[in-house]
ROVEX-490827 format. One record per residue: residue number from 0; residue in three letters; chain; z, y, x of N, C-alpha, C in turn. Coordinates in steps of 0.05 Angstrom, whole numbers, m for minus. Example, Ala and Ser with C-alpha at 12.3 -4.5 7.8 and 13.67 -1.06 7.14 Angstrom:
BEGIN
<rec><num>0</num><residu>Ala</residu><chaine>A</chaine><n_pz>156</n_pz><n_py>m114</n_py><n_px>264</n_px><ca_pz>156</ca_pz><ca_py>m90</ca_py><ca_px>246</ca_px><c_pz>156</c_pz><c_py>m66</c_py><c_px>264</c_px></rec>
<rec><num>1</num><residu>Ser</residu><chaine>A</chaine><n_pz>142</n_pz><n_py>m45</n_py><n_px>257</n_px><ca_pz>143</ca_pz><ca_py>m21</ca_py><ca_px>273</ca_px><c_pz>157</c_pz><c_py>1</c_py><c_px>258</c_px></rec>
This chain:
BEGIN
<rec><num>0</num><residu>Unk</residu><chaine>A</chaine><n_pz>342</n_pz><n_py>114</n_py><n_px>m83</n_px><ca_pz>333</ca_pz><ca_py>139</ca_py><ca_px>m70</ca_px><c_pz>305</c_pz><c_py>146</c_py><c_px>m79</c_px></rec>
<rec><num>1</num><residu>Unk</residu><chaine>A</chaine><n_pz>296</n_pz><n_py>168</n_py><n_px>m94</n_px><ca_pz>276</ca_pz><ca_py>179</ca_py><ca_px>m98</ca_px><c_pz>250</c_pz><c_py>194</c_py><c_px>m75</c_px></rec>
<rec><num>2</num><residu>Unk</residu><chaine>A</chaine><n_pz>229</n_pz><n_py>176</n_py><n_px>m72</n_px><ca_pz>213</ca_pz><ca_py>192</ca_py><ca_px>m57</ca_px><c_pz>200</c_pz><c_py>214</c_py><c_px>m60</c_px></rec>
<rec><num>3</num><residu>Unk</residu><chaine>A</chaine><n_pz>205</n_pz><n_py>234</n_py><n_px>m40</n_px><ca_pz>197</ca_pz><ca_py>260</ca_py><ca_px>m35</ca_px><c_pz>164</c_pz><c_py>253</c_py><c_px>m36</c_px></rec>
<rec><num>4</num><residu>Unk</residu><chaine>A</chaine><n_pz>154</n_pz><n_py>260</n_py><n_px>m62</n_px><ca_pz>119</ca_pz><ca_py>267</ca_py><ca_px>m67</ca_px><c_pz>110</c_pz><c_py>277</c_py><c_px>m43</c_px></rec>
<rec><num>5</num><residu>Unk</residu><chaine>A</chaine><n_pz>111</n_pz><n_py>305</n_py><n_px>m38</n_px><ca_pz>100</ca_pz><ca_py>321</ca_py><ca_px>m33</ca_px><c_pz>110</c_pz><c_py>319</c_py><c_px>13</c_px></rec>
<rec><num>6</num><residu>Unk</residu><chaine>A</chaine><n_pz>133</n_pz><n_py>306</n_py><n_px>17</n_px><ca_pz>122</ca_pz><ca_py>296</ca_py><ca_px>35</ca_px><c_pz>116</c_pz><c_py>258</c_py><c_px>44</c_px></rec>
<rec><num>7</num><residu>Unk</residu><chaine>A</chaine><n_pz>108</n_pz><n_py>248</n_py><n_px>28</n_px><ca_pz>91</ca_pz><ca_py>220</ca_py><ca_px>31</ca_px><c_pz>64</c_pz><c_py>232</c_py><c_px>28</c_px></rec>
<rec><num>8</num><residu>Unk</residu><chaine>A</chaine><n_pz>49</n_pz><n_py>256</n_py><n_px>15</n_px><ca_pz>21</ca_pz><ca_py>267</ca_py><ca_px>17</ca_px><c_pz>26</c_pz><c_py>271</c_py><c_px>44</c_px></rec>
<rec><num>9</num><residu>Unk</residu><chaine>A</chaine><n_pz>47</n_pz><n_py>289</n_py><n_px>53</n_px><ca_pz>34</ca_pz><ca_py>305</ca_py><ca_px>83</ca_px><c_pz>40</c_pz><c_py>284</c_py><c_px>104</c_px></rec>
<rec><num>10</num><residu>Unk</residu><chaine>A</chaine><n_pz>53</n_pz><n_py>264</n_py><n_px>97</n_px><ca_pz>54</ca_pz><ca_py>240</ca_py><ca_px>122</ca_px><c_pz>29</c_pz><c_py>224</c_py><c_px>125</c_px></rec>
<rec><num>11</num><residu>Unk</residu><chaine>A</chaine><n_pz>17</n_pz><n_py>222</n_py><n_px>97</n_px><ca_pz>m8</ca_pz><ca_py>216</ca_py><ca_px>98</ca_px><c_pz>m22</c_pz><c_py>224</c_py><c_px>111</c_px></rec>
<rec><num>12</num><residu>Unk</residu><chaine>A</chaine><n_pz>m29</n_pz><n_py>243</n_py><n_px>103</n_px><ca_pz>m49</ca_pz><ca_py>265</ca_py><ca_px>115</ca_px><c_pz>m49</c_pz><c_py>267</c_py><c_px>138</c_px></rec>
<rec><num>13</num><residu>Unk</residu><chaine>A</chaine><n_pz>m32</n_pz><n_py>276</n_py><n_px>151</n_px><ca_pz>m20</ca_pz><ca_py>274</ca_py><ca_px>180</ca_px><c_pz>m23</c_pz><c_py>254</c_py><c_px>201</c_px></rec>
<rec><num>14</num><residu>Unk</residu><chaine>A</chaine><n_pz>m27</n_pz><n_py>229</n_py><n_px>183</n_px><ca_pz>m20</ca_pz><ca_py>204</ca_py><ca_px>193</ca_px><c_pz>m64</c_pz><c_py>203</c_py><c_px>204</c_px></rec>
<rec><num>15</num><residu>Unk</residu><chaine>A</chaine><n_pz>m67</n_pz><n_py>203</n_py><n_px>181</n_px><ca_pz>m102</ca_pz><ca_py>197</ca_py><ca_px>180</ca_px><c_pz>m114</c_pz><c_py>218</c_py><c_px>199</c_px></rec>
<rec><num>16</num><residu>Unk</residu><chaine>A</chaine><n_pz>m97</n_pz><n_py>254</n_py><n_px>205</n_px><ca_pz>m108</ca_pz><ca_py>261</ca_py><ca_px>219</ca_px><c_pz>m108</c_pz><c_py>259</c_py><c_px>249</c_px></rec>
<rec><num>17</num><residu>Unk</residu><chaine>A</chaine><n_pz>m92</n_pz><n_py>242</n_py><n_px>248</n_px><ca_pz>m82</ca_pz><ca_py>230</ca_py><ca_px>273</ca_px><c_pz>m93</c_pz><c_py>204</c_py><c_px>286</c_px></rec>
<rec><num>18</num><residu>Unk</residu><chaine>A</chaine><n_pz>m107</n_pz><n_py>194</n_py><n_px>274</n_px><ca_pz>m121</ca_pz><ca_py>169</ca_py><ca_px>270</ca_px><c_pz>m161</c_pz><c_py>186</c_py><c_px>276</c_px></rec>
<rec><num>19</num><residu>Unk</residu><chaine>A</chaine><n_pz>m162</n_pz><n_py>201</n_py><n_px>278</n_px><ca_pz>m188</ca_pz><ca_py>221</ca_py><ca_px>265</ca_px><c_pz>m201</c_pz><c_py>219</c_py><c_px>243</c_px></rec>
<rec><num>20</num><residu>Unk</residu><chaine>A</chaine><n_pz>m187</n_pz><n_py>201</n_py><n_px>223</n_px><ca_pz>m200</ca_pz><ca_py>215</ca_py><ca_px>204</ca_px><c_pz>m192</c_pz><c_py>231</c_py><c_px>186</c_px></rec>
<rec><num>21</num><residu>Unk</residu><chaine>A</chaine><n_pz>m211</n_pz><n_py>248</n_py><n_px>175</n_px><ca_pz>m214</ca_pz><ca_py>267</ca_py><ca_px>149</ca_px><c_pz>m214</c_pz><c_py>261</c_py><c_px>121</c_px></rec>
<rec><num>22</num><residu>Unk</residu><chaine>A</chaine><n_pz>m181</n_pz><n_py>262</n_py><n_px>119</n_px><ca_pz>m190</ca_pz><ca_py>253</ca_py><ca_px>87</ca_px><c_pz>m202</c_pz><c_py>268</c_py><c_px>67</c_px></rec>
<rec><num>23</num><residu>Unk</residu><chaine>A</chaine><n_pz>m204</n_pz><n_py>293</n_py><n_px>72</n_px><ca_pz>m217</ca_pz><ca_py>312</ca_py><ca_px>54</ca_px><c_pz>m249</c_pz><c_py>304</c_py><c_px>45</c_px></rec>
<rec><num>24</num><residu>Unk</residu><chaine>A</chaine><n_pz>m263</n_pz><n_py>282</n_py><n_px>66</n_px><ca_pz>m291</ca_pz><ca_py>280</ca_py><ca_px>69</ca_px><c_pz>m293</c_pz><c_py>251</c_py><c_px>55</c_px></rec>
<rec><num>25</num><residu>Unk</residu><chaine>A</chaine><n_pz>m316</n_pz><n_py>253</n_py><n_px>46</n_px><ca_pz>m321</ca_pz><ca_py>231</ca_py><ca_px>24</ca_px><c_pz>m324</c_pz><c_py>208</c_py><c_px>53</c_px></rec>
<rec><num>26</num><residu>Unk</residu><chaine>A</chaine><n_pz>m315</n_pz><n_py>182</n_py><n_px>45</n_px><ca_pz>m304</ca_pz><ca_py>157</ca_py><ca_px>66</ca_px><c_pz>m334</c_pz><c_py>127</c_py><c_px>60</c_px></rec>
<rec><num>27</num><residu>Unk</residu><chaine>A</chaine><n_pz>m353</n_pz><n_py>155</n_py><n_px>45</n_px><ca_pz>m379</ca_pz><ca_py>125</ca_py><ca_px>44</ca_px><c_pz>m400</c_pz><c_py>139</c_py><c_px>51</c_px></rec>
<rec><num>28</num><residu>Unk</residu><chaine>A</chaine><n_pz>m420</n_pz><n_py>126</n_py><n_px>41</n_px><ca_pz>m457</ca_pz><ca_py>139</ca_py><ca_px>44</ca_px><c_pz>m467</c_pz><c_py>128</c_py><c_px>15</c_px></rec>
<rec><num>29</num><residu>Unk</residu><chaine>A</chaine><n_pz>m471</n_pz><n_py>148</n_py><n_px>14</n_px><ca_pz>m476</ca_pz><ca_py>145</ca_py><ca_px>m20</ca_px><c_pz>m501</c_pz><c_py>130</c_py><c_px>m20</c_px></rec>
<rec><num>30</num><residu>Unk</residu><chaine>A</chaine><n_pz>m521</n_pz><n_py>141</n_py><n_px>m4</n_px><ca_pz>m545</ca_pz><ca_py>133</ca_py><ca_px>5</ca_px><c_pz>m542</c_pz><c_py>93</c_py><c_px>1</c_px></rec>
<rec><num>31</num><residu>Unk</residu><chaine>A</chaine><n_pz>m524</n_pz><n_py>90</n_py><n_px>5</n_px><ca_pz>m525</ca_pz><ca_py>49</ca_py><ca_px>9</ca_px><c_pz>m508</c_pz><c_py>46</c_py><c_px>m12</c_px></rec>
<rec><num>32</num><residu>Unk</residu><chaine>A</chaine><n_pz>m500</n_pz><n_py>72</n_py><n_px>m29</n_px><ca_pz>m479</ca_pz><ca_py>59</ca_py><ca_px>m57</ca_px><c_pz>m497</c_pz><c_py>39</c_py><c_px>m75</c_px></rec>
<rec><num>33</num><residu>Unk</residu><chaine>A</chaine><n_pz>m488</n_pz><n_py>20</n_py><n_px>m92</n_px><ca_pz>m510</ca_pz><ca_py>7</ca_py><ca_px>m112</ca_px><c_pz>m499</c_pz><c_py>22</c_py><c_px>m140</c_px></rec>
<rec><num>34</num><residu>Unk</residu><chaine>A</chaine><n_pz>m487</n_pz><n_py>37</n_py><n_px>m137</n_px><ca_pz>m484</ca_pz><ca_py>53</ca_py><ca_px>m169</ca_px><c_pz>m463</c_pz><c_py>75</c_py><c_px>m167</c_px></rec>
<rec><num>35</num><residu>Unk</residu><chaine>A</chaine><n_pz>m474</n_pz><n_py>93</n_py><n_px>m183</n_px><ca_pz>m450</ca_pz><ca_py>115</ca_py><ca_px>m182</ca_px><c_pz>m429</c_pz><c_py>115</c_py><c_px>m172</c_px></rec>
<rec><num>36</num><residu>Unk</residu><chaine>A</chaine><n_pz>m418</n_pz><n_py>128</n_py><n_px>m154</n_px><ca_pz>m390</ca_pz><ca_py>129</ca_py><ca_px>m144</ca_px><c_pz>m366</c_pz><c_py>143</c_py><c_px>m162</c_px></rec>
<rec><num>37</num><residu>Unk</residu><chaine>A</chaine><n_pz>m350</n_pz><n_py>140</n_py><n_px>m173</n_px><ca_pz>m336</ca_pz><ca_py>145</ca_py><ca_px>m186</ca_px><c_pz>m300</c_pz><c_py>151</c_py><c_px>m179</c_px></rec>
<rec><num>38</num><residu>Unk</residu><chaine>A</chaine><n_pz>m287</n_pz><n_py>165</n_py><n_px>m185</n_px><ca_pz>m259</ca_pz><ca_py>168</ca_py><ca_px>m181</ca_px><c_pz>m240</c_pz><c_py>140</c_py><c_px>m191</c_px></rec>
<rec><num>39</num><residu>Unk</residu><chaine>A</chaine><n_pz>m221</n_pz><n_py>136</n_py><n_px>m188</n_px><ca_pz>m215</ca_pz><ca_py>107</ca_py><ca_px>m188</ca_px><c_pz>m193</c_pz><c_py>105</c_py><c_px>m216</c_px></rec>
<rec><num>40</num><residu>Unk</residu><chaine>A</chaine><n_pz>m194</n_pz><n_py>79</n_py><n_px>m232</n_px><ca_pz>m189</ca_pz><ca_py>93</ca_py><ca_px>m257</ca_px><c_pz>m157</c_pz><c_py>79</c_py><c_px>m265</c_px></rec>
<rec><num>41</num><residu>Unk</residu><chaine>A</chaine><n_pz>m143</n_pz><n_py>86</n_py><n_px>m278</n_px><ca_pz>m123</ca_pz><ca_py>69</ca_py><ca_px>m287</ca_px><c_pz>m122</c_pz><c_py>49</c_py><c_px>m302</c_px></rec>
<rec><num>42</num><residu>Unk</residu><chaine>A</chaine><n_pz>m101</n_pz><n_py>36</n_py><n_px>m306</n_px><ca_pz>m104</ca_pz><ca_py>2</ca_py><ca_px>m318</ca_px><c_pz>m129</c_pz><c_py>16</c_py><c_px>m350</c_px></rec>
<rec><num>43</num><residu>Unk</residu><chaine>A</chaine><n_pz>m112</n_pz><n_py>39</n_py><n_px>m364</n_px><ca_pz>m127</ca_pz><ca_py>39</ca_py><ca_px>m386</ca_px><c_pz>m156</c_pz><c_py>53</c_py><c_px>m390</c_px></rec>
<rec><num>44</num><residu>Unk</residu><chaine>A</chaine><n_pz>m170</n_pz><n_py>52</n_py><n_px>m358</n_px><ca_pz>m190</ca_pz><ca_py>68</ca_py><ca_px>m359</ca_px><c_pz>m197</c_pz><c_py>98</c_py><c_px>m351</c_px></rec>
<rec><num>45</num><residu>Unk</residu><chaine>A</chaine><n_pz>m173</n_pz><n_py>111</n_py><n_px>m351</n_px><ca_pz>m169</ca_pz><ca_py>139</ca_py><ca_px>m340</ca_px><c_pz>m173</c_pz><c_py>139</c_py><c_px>m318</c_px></rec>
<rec><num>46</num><residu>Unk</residu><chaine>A</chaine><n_pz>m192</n_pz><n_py>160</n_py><n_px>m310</n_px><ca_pz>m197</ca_pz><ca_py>158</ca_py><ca_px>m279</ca_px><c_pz>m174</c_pz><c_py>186</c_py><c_px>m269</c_px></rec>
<rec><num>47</num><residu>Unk</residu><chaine>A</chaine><n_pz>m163</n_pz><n_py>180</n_py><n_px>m243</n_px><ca_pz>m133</ca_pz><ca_py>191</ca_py><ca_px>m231</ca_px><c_pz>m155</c_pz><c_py>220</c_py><c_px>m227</c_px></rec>
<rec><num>48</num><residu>Unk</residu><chaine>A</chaine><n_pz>m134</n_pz><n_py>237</n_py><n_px>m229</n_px><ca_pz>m138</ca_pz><ca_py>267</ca_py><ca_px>m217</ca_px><c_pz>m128</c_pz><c_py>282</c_py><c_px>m198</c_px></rec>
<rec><num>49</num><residu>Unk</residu><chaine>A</chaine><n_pz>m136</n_pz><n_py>300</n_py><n_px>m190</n_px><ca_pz>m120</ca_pz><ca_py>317</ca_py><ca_px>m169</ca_px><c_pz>m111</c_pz><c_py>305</c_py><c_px>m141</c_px></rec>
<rec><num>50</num><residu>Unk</residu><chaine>A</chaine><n_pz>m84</n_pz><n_py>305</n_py><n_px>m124</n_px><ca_pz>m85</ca_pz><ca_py>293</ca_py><ca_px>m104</ca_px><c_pz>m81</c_pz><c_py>273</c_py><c_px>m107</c_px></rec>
<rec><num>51</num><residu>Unk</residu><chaine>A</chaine><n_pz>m85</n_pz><n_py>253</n_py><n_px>m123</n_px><ca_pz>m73</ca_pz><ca_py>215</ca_py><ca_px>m131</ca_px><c_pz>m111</c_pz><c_py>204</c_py><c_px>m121</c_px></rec>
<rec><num>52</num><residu>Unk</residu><chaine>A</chaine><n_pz>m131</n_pz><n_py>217</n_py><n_px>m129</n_px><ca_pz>m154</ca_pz><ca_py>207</ca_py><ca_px>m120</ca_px><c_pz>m156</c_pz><c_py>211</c_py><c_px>m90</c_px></rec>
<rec><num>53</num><residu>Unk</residu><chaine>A</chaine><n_pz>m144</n_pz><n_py>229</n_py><n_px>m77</n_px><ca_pz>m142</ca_pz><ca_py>226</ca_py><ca_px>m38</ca_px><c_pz>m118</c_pz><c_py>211</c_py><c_px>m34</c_px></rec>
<rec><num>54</num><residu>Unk</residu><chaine>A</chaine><n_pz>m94</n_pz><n_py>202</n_py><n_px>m49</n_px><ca_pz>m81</ca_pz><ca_py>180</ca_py><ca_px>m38</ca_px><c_pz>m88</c_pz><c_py>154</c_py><c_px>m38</c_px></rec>
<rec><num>55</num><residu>Unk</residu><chaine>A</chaine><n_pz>m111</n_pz><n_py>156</n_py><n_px>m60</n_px><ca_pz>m113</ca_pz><ca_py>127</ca_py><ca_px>m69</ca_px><c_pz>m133</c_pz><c_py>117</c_py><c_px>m58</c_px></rec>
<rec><num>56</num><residu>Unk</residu><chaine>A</chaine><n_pz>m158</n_pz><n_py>138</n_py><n_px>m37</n_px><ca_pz>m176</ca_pz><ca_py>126</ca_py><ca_px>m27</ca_px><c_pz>m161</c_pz><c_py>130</c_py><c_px>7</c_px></rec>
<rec><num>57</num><residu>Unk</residu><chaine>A</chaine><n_pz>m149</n_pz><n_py>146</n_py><n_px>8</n_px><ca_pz>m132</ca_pz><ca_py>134</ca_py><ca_px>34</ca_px><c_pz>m122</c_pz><c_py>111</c_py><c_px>36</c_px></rec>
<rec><num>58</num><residu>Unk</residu><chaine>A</chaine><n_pz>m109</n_pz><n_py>98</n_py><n_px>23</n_px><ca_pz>m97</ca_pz><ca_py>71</ca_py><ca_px>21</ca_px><c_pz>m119</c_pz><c_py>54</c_py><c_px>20</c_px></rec>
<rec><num>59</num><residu>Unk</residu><chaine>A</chaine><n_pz>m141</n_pz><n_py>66</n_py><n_px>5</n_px><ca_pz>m161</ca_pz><ca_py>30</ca_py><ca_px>10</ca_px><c_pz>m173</c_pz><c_py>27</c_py><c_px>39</c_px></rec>
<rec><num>60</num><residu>Unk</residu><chaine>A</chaine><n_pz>m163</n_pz><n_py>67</n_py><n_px>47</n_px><ca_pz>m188</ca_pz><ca_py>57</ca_py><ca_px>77</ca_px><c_pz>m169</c_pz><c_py>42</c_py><c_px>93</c_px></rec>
<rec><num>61</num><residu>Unk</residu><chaine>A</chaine><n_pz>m144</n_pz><n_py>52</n_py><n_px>94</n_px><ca_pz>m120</ca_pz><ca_py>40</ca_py><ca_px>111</ca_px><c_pz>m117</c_pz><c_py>16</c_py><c_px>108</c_px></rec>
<rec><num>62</num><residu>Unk</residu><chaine>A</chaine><n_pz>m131</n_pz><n_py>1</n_py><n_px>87</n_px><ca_pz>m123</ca_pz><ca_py>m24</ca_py><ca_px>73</ca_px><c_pz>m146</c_pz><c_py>m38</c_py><c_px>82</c_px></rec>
<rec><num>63</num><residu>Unk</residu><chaine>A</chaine><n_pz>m162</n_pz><n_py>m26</n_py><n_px>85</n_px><ca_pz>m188</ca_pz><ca_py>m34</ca_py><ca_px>103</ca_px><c_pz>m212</c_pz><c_py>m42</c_py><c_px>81</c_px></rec>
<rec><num>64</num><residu>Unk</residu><chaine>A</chaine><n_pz>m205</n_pz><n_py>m29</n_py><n_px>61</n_px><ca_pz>m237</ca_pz><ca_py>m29</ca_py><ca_px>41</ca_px><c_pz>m251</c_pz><c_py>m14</c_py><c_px>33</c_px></rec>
């Protein structure tokens, strides 16, 4: 069975806004970062685009990192 993309984003979403948080809002303080913050990259270095960089930092916050 093939998962429906576009609703696993809005269960997400839904899910976190339900929880209070905002995933739209950056999830650190840059202020205590020790180096550039950056989009998160693939095995070969590509950093992910578009909505794959708000699923992927949803999952670490959910994941608890």
């Amino acid at each position: 069975m093939k998962t429906d993309i576009y609703q696993r984003v809005t269960d997400r979403i839904l899910a976190d806004l339900e929880q209070g948080v905002r995933p739209w809002l950056k999830p650190w303080n840059a202020e205590h970062a020790a180096g550039r913050i950056t989009r998160p990259l693939r095995a070969g270095g590509e950093p992910y685009n578009g909505i794959n960089v708000i699923m992927l930092w949803s999952a670490a916050v959910a994941a608890g990192h």
